[in-house]
FILOFI-336645 format. One record per residue (C-alpha): residue in three letters; x, y, z; residue number from 0. Coordinates in steps of 0.05 Angstrom, whole numbers. Example, Ala and Ser with C-alpha at 12.3 -4.5 7.8 and 13.67 -1.06 7.14 Angstrom:
<sites>
  res       x       y       z    n
  ALA     246     -90     156    0
  SER     273     -21     143    1
</sites>
This chain:
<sites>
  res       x       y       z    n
  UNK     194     848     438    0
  UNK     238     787     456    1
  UNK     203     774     523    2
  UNK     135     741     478    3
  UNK     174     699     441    4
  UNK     186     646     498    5
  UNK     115     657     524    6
  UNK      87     641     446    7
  UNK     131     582     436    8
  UNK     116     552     499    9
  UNK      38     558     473   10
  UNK      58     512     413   11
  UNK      53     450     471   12
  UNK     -24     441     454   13
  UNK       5     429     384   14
  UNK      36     371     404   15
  UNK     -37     343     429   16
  UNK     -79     370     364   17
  UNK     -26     341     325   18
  UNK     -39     267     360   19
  UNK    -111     272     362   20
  UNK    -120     293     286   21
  UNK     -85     225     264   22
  UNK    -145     194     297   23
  UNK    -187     215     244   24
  UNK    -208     179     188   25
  UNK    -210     253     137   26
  UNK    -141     270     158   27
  UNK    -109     207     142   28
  UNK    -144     207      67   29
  UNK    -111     282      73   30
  UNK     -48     251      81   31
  UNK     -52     195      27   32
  UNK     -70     246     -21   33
  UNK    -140     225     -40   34
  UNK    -204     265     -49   35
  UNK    -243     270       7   36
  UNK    -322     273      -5   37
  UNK    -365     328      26   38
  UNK    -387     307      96   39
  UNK    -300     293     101   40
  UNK    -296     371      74   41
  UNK    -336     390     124   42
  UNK    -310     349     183   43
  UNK    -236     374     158   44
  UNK    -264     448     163   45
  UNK    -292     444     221   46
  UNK    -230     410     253   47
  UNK    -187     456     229   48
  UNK    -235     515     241   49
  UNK    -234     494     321   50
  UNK    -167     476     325   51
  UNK    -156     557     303   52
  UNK    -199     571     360   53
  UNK    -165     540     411   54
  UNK    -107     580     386   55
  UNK    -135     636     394   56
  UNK    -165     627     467   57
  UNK     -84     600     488   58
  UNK     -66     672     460   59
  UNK     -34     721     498   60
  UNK     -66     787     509   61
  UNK     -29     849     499   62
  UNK     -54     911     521   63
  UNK     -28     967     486   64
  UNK     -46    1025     525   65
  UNK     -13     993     589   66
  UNK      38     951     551   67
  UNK      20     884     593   68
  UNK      17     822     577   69
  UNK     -32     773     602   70
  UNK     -56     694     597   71
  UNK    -113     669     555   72
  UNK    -165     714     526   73
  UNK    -238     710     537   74
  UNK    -258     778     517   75
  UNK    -218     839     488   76
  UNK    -218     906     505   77
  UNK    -209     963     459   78
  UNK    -132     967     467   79
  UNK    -123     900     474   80
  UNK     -97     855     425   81
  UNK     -77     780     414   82
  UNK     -10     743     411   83
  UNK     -34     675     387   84
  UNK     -27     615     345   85
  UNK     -96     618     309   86
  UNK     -59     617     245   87
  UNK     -26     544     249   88
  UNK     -92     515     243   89
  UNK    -110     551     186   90
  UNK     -53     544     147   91
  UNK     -48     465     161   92
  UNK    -123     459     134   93
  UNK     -97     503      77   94
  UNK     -36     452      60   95
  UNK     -69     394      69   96
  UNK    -143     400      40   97
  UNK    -124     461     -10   98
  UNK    -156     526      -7   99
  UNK    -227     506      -3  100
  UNK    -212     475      63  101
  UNK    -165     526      84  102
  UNK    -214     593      68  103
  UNK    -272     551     109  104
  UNK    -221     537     166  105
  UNK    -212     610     172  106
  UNK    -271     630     167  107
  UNK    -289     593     225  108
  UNK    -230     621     258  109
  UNK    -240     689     247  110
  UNK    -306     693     255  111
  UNK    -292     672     331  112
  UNK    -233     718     332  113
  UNK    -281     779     313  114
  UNK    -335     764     367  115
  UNK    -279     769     413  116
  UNK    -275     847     406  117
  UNK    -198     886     408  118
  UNK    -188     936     363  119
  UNK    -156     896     313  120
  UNK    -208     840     313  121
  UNK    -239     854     249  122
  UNK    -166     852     216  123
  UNK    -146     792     252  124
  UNK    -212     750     223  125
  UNK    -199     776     152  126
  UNK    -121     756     163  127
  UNK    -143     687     184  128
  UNK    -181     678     108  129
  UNK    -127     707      76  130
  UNK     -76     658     109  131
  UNK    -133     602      89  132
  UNK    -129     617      16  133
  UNK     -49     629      24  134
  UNK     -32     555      53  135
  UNK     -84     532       2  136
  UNK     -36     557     -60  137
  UNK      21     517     -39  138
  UNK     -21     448     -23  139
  UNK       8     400     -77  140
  UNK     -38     338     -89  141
  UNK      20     296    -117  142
  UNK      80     317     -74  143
  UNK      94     301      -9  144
  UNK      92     368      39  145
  UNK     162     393      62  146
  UNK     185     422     130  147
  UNK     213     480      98  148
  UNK     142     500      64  149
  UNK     104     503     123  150
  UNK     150     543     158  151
  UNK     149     592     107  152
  UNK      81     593      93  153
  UNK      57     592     172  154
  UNK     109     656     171  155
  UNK      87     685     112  156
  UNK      14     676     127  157
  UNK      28     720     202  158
  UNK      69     773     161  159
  UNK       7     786     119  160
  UNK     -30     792     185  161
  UNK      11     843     203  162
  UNK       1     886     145  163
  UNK     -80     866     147  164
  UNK     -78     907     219  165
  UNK     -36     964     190  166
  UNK     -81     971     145  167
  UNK    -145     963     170  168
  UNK    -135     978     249  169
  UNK    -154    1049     276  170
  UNK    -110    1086     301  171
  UNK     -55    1069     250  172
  UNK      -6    1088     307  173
  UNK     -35    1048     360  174
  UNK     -35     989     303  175
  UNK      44    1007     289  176
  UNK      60     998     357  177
  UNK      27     927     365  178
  UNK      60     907     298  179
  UNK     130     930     328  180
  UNK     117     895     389  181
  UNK      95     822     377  182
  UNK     107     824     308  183
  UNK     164     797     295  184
  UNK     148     732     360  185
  UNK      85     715     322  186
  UNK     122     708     259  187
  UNK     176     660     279  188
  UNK     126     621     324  189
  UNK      70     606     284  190
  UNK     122     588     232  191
  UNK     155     551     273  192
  UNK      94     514     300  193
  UNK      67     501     225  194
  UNK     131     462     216  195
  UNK     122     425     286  196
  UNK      55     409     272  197
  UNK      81     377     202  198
  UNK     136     338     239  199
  UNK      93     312     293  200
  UNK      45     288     242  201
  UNK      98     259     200  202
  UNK     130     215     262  203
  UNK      69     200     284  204
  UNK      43     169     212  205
  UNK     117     135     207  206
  UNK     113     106     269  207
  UNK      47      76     246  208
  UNK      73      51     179  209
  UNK     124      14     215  210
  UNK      66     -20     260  211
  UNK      39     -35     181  212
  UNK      95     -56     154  213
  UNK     112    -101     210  214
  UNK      48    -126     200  215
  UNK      52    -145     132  216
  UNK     115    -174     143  217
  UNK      80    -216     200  218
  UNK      18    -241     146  219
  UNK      80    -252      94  220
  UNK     115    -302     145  221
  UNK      52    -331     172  222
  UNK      38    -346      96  223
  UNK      95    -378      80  224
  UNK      94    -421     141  225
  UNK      19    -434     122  226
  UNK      38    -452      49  227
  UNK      56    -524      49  228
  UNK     -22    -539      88  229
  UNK     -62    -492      49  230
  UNK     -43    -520     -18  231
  UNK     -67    -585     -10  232
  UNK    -136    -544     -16  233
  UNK    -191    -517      46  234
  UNK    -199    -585      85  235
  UNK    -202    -595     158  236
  UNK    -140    -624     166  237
  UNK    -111    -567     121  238
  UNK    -149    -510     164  239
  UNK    -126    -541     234  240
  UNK     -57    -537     224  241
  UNK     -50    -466     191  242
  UNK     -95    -443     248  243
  UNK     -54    -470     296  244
  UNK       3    -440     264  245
  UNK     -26    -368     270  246
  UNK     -51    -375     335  247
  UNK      26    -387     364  248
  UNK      43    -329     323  249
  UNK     -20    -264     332  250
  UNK     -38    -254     410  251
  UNK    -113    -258     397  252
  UNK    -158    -303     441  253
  UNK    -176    -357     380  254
  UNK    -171    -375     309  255
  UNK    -225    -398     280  256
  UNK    -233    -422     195  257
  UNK    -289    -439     158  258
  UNK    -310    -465      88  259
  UNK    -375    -440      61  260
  UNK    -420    -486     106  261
  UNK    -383    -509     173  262
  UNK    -332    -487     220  263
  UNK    -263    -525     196  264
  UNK    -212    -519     251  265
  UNK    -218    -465     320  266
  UNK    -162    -475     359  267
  UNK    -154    -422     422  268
  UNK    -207    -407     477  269
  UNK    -279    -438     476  270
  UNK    -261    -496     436  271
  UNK    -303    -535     476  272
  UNK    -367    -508     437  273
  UNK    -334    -480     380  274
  UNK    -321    -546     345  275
  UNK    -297    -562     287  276
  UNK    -346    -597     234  277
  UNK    -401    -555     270  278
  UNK    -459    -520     216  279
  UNK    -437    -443     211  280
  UNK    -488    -404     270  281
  UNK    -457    -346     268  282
  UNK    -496    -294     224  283
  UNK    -442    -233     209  284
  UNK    -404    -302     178  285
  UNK    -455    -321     134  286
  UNK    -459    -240     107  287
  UNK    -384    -238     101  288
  UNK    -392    -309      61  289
  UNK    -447    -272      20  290
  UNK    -415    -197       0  291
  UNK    -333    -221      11  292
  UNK    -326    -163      53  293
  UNK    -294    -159     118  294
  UNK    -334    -148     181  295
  UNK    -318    -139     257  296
  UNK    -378    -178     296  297
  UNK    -400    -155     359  298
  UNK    -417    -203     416  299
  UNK    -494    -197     386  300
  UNK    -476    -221     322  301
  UNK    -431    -283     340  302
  UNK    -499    -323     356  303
  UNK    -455    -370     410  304
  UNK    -501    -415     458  305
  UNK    -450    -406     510  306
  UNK    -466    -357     561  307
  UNK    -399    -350     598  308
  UNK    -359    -347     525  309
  UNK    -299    -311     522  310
  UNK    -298    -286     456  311
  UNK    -331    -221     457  312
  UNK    -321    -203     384  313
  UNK    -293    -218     321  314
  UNK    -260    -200     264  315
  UNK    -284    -241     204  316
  UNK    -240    -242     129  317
  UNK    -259    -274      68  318
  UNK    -225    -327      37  319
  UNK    -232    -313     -34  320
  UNK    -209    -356     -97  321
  UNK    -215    -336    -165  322
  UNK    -265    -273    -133  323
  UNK    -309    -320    -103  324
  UNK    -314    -325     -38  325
  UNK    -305    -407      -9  326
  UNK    -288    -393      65  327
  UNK    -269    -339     120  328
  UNK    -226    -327     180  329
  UNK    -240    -305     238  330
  UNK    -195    -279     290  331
  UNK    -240    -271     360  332
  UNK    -222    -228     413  333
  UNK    -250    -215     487  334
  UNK    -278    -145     461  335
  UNK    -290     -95     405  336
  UNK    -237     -48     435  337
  UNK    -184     -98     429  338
  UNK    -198     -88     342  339
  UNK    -147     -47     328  340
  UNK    -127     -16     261  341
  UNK     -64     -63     260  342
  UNK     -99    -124     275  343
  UNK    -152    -105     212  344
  UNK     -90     -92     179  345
  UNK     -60    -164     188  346
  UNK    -120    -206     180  347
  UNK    -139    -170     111  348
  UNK     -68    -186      89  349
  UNK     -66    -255     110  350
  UNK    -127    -266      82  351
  UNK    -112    -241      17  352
  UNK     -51    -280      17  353
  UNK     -91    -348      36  354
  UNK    -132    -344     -16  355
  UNK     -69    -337     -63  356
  UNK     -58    -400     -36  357
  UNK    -122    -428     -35  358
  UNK    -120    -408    -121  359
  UNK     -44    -439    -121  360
  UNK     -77    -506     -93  361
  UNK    -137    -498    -154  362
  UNK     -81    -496    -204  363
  UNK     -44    -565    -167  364
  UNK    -108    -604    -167  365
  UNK    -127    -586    -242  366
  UNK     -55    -606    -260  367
  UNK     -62    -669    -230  368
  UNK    -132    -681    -260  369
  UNK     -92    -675    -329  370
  UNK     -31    -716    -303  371
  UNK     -42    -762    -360  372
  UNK     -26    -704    -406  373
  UNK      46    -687    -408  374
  UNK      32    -617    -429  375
  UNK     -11    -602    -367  376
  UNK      42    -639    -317  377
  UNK      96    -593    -352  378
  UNK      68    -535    -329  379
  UNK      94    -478    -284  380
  UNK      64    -470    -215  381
  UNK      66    -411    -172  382
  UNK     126    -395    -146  383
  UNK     110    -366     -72  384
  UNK     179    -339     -63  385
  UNK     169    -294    -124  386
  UNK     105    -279     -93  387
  UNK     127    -248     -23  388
  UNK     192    -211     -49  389
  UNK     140    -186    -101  390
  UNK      86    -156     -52  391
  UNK     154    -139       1  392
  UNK     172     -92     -56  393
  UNK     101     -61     -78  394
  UNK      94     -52       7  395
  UNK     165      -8      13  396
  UNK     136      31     -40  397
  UNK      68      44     -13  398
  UNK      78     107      27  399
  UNK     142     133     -25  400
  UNK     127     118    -100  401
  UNK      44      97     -98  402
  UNK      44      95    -168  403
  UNK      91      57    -176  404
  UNK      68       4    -124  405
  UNK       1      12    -165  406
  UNK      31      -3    -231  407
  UNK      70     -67    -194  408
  UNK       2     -94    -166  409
  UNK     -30     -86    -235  410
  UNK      29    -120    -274  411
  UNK      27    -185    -212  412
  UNK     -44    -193    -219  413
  UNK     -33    -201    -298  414
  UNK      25    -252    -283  415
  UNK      -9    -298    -234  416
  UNK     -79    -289    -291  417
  UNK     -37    -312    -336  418
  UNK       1    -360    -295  419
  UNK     -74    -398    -269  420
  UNK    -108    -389    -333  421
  UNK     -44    -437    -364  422
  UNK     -72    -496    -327  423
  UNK    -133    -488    -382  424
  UNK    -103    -470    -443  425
  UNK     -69    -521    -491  426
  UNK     -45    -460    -533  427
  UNK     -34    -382    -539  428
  UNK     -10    -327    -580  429
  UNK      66    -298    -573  430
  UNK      15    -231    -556  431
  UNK      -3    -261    -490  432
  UNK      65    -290    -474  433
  UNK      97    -231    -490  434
  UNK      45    -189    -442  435
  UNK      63    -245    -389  436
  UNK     129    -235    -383  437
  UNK     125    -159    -386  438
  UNK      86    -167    -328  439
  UNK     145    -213    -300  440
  UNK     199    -164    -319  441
  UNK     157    -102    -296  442
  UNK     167    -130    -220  443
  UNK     242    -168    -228  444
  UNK     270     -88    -260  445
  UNK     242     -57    -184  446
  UNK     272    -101    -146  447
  UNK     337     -98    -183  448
  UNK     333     -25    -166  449
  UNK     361       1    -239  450
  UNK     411     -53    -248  451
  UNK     367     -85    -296  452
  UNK     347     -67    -367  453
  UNK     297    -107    -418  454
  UNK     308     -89    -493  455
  UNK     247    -111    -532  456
  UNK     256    -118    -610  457
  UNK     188    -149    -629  458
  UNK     157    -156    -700  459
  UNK      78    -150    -686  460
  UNK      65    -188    -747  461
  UNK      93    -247    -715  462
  UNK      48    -234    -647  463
  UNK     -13    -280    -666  464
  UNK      32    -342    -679  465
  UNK      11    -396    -633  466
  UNK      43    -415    -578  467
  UNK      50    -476    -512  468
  UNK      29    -428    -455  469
  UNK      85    -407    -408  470
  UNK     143    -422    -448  471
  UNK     175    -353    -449  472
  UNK     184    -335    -383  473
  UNK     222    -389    -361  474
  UNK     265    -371    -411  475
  UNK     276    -301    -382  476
  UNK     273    -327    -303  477
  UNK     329    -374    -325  478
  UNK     366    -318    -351  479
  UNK     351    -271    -286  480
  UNK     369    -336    -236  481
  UNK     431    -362    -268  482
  UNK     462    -306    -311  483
  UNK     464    -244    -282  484
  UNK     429    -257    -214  485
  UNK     503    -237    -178  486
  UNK     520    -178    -230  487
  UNK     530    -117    -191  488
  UNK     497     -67    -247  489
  UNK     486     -59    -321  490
  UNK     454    -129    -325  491
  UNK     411    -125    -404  492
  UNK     359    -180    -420  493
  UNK     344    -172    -496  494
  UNK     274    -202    -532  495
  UNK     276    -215    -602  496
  UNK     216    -234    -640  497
  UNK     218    -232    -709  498
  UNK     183    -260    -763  499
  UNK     227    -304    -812  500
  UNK     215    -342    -878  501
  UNK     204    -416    -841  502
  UNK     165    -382    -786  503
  UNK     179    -335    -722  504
  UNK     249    -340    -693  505
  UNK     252    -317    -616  506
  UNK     313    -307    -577  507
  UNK     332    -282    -509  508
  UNK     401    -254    -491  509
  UNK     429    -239    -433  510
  UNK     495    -200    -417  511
  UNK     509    -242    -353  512
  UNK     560    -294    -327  513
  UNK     557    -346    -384  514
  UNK     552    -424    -387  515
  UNK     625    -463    -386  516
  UNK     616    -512    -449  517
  UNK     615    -576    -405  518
  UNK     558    -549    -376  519
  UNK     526    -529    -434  520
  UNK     521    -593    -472  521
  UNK     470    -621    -417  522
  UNK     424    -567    -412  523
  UNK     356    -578    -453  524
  UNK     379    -651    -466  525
  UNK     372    -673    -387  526
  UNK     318    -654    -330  527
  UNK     355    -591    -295  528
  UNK     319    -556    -242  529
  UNK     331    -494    -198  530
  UNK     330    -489    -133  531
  UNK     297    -424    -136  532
  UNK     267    -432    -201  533
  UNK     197    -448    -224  534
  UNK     204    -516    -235  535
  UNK     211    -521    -301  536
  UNK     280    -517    -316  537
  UNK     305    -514    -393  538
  UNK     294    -593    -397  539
  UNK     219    -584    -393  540
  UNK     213    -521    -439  541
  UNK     253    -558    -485  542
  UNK     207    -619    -485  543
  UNK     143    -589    -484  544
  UNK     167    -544    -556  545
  UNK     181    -615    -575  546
  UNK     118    -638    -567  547
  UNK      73    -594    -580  548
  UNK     119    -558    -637  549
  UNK     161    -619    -667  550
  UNK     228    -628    -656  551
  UNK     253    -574    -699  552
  UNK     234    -523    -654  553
  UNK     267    -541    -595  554
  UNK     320    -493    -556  555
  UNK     384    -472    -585  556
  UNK     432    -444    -533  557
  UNK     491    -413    -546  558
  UNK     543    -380    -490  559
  UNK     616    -365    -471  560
  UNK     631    -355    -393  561
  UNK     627    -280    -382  562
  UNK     602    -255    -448  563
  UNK     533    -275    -441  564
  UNK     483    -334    -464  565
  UNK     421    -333    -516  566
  UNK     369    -372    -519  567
  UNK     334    -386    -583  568
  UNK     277    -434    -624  569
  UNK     233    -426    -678  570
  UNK     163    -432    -682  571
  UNK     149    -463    -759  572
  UNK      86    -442    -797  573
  UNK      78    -516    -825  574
  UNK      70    -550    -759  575
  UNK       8    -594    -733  576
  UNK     -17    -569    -668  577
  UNK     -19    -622    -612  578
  UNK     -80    -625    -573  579
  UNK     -73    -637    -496  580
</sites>
C-alpha cells in the first residue's frame, strides 16, 4: 500500500507549476482578495480549475487490479484498471477559493474527463470529483483568510468520500474493496497534502509579491517626500524639472517625462533631444489620460514621436489630479511594453496620487497667501506631510491583514485633509464639523498607537451648531498627542468635553500624559511656540485667532501638573460679534 505513496507525492511537483501560473491570472488574484468575481471571471476560474483537475488526472498512476501493477500516466483505462491521482486538488482549491458554484463546475469538468477515460470505477470517480466540488465549496469563507490546516483536511476529506463513492457505486464490490485497501489510504494523505501545498505555494508566492508592493509604496512615499519641497510651489517648469530629475535617479526606467494640461514641463532621461520641455502635448494616449484621469500604458503607436530611431518604446502615463480634476500627468517611458510590469503600474499610480496631494497642498499655500492680509487666513493649518506618509504607511500594513480597517482609515484621511483644504475658504464653522474633523484625526493617530491610545468623547449635541474659527480643535488634540503622551508606553486617554453652559459652550481637552512644569506653562498661549513636528500652529496661534475672531474672553485656559496630565479649555460666548475675514 506504502509503495504509492512516494510515487503520488512525487506527482504533487506539477503543483508547484499550476500553483505559479494561476497567480498570473487576473480571476485568481480577485479570488484571493476576496471580491466577487463577475461571470466571464466564473467561467475562466471553472475552467482553470476544471483543467488543472485534468492534468491531475492524466499524471495519475494506473493500477491494475487484476494484475496488481502499477503504471505511469493514463491515457485510457481498462476494465480493471483504476487511477491513483491528484484530480481532486484542483477541485477542492476551486471549491475554497470561488465557493461551491465554482467548485461543482470545476468538477464537473473534471469528472466528466475522468469518465471518458473508461476503468471500472470511472463513473464513481466523476461523481466523487462533484461531490468534492460542493465539499471544498462549504468551507470557502468570504471574510476569513484560508488556513493550512483546512485544506488539508478538506483535500483529505474530499478523497475519503471518493473512496466510499467507488464502494458504493463500483461493480464488483470486491474488486472495488480491494482498490480502496490498496491506494486508499496514499491518495488520502497526498491529495491532502497537496491541497495544503498548493495553499502554501500560493500564499509565498502572493507575499513575496506584496513585499515587491510594499517596497513600492515605500519607494513613491520617499520619492514624495523628497519631491515635496518643489511640488508645493505649484506645477511650473522649474517645479516639474527638478522632481523629475529626482525620480529619474531613483526608478530604473528610460525617462521621466511631466506635463500640465497643454505642454510637456520637464523630460529628463533618453530622447531629450526632441522631447523638450515647453513643447505643445503630441502625444494622443496623453491628451485621453488628461481627458478621463485614468491611467493608460501607450504603445509605441500612440506616443505620436517624430523621431524615428526613439528609444522610448512605450509609456506609462498617470494623472495628476487636484481637487478631482485632472491639471497634468506623468509619464514614465520605457524601451517596450514588456518592460510594464505590475510593480512599476503599482509605483507610478502611487506617486501620482501622492503628487497630486501635493499639487492640492500647494492650492491651499497660494490661497493662504492671496489672504495674507487677513490674519485669520495666514493663521491657518497647512498640511502636515509627515502625518500624511506615517498615515498611508499604516493604511498600507493593513492592506493585505485588516482591509476594513485600512478602508475605514482611508475614509476618515480623506475627511481630514476635506476638511483641512476646505479651511482655506471658510471664515467660520460649526463645533459639528470640527468635532467630525478631529474624529477623523483621532481615527488614524488610535491605529498607529496600536491600542495605547483611548479618546473619551462627552459631547452635548445641543451645543454642536455653535459657530466656530475653522481648525481650532485639532491642534488642540495634536498638541496633546505630540507633547503629552507622545513617549507614554500605554494607557495614554485624550478626553473631549463639549458642553453647553449658561454664558455659552465650554470645551475642554484632557490628557493623562507627562504634564507641563509651571515655568513652562506661564508662556504657552501668551508667546509664538511652535513644534517641530507639529502643524504649525502651536497654542500661540490658536490662542490668537479665538481672540480675534471670539474676543478675548474666549481665549485658552491651560491648566497642568508634571505627570498628572494637562487640559485645555475656552469658551465660546453666545453674545459675541462674529469677525469677518
Amino acid at each position: 500500500m506504502f509503495e504509492l505513496l512516494l510515487p503520488m507525492l512525487e506527482r504533487l511537483g506539477i503543483i508547484v507549476t499550476v500553483a505559479f501560473i494561476v497567480t498570473r491570472f487576473r480571476f485568481f488574484r480577485e479570488l484571493i482578495d476576496q471580491k466577487t468575481l463577475d461571470r466571464p471571471q466564473q467561467y475562466m476560474a471553472i475552467v482553470f480549475f476544471g483543467l488543472f483537475g485534468i492534468i491531475g488526472t492524466y499524471t495519475g498512476i494506473t493500477y491494475d487490479i487484476s494484475s496488481f501493477e502499477y503504471s505511469s500516466w493514463a491515457i485510457n483505462l481498462g476494465e480493471s484498471e483504476a487511477l491513483a491521482n491528484s484530480r481532486v486538488i484542483g477541485v477542492v482549491a476551486a471549491g475554497l477559493f470561488g465557493g461551491y458554484r465554482i467548485g461543482v463546475g470545476a468538477g464537473l469538468i473534471a469528472g466528466v474527463h475522468r469518465i471518458s477515460l473508461g476503468g471500472f470505477t470511472g463513473i464513481a470517480c466523476g461523481i466523487s470529483a462533484v461531490i468534492a466540488g460542493l465539499i471544498a465549496g462549504l468551507f470557502h469563507k468570504k471574510d476569513q483568510p484560508l488556513k493550512l490546516k483546512t485544506a488539508l483536511m478538506v483535500g483529505a476529506l474530499a478523497e475519503t468520500v471518493q473512496m466510499g463513492v467507488i464502494l458504493m457505486l463500483s461493480n464488483p464490490f470486491a474488486r472495488a474493496w480491494d482498490l480502496v485497501q490498496e491506494i486508499g489510504l496514499p491518495m488520502i494523505m497526498a491529495n491532502g497534502v497537496g491541497s495544503a501545498l498548493f495553499l502554501l505555494i500560493i500564499r509565498n508566492v502572493l507575499n513575496e509579491e506584496e513585499k515587491a508592493g510594499a517596497i513600492q509604496a515605500q519607494k513613491a512615499l520617499r520619492l514624495a517626500e523628497s519631491t515635496v519641497s518643489y511640488l508645493r510651489k505649484g506645477l511650473t517648469m522649474d517645479s516639474a524639472q527638478k522632481a523629475c530629475q529626482i525620480i529619474y535617479d531613483e526608478v530604473g526606467v528610460r525617462a521621466i517625462s511631466m506635463t500640465d494640461q497643454e505642454k510637456i514641463l520637464a523630460h529628463v532621461g533618453e530622447a531629450d533631444d526632441h522631447h523638450k520641455a515647453g513643447e505643445v502635448i503630441q502625444t494622443r494616449a496623453t491628451k485621453n489620460v488628461i481627458h478621463t484621469g485614468e491611467l493608460i500604458v501607450a504603445r509605441y503607436e500612440d506616443i505620436n514621436c517624430s523621431e524615428p530611431n526613439c528609444p522610448l518604446g512605450a509609456a506609462v502615463i498617470a494623472p495628476l489630479k487636484r481637487r478631482r480634476e485632472v491639471v497634468g500627468t506623468l509619464k514614465f517611458y520605457v524601451r517596450s511594453e514588456k518592460d510594464v510590469s505590475n510593480v512599476l503600474l503599482e509605483l507610478i499610480q502611487g506617486l501620482s496620487a501622492l503628487l497630486g496631494q501635493q499639487l492640492e497642498i500647494a492650492e491651499a499655500e497660494k490661497a493662504q497667501e492671496l489672504a495674507r492680509e487677513a490674519e485669520v487666513k495666514a493663521l491657518q493649518a497647512q498640511v502636515n506631510p509627515h502625518f500624511l506618509f506615517n498615515s498611508l504607511n499604516v493604511i498600507v500594513s493593513l492592506t493585505r491583514t485588516e482591509p476594513d480597517r485600512a478602508r475605514s482609515l482611508l475614509i476618515a484621511l480623506s475627511k481630514f485633509f476635506r476638511q483641512n483644504l476646505g479651511a482655506t475658504t471658510k471664515t467660520w464653522t460649526s463645533l459639528k464639523e470640527e468635532l467630525q474633523h478631529v474624529k477623523s484625526y483621532l481615527t488614524i493617530e488610535e491605529t498607529r498607537f496600536v491600542d495605547r491610545l483611548h479618546v473619551k468623547y462627552d459631547v452635548d449635541d445641543r451645543a454642536l451648531d455653535m459657530k466656530i474659527a475653522p481648525l481650532t480643535l485639532q491642534p488642540l488634540v495634536e498638541n496633546c498627542i505630540k507633547h503629552g503622551i507622545k513617549d507614554q508606553e500605554e494607557d495614554c486617554e485624550i478626553h473631549i468635553r463639549i458642553k453647553s453652559v449658561e454664558e455659552g459652550v465650554k470645551i475642554s481637552i484632557m490628557d493623562n500624559g507627562t504634564g507641563i512644569d509651571q515655568a513652562r506653562l506661564k508662556t504657552l498661549g501668551n508667546q509664538e511656540v511652535e513644534s517641530e513636528k507639529g502643524t504649525g500652529l502651536g497654542l500661540f496661534n490658536v490662542n490668537k485667532r479665538l481672540a480675534h475672531m471670539h474676543g478675548e474672553r474666549s481665549t485658552l485656559h491651560i491648566t497642568s501638573e508634571p505627570g498628572k496630565g494637562t487640559e485645555i479649555s475656552f469658551i465660546l460666548y453666545e453674545k459675541r460679534e462674529e469677525v469677518s475675514a
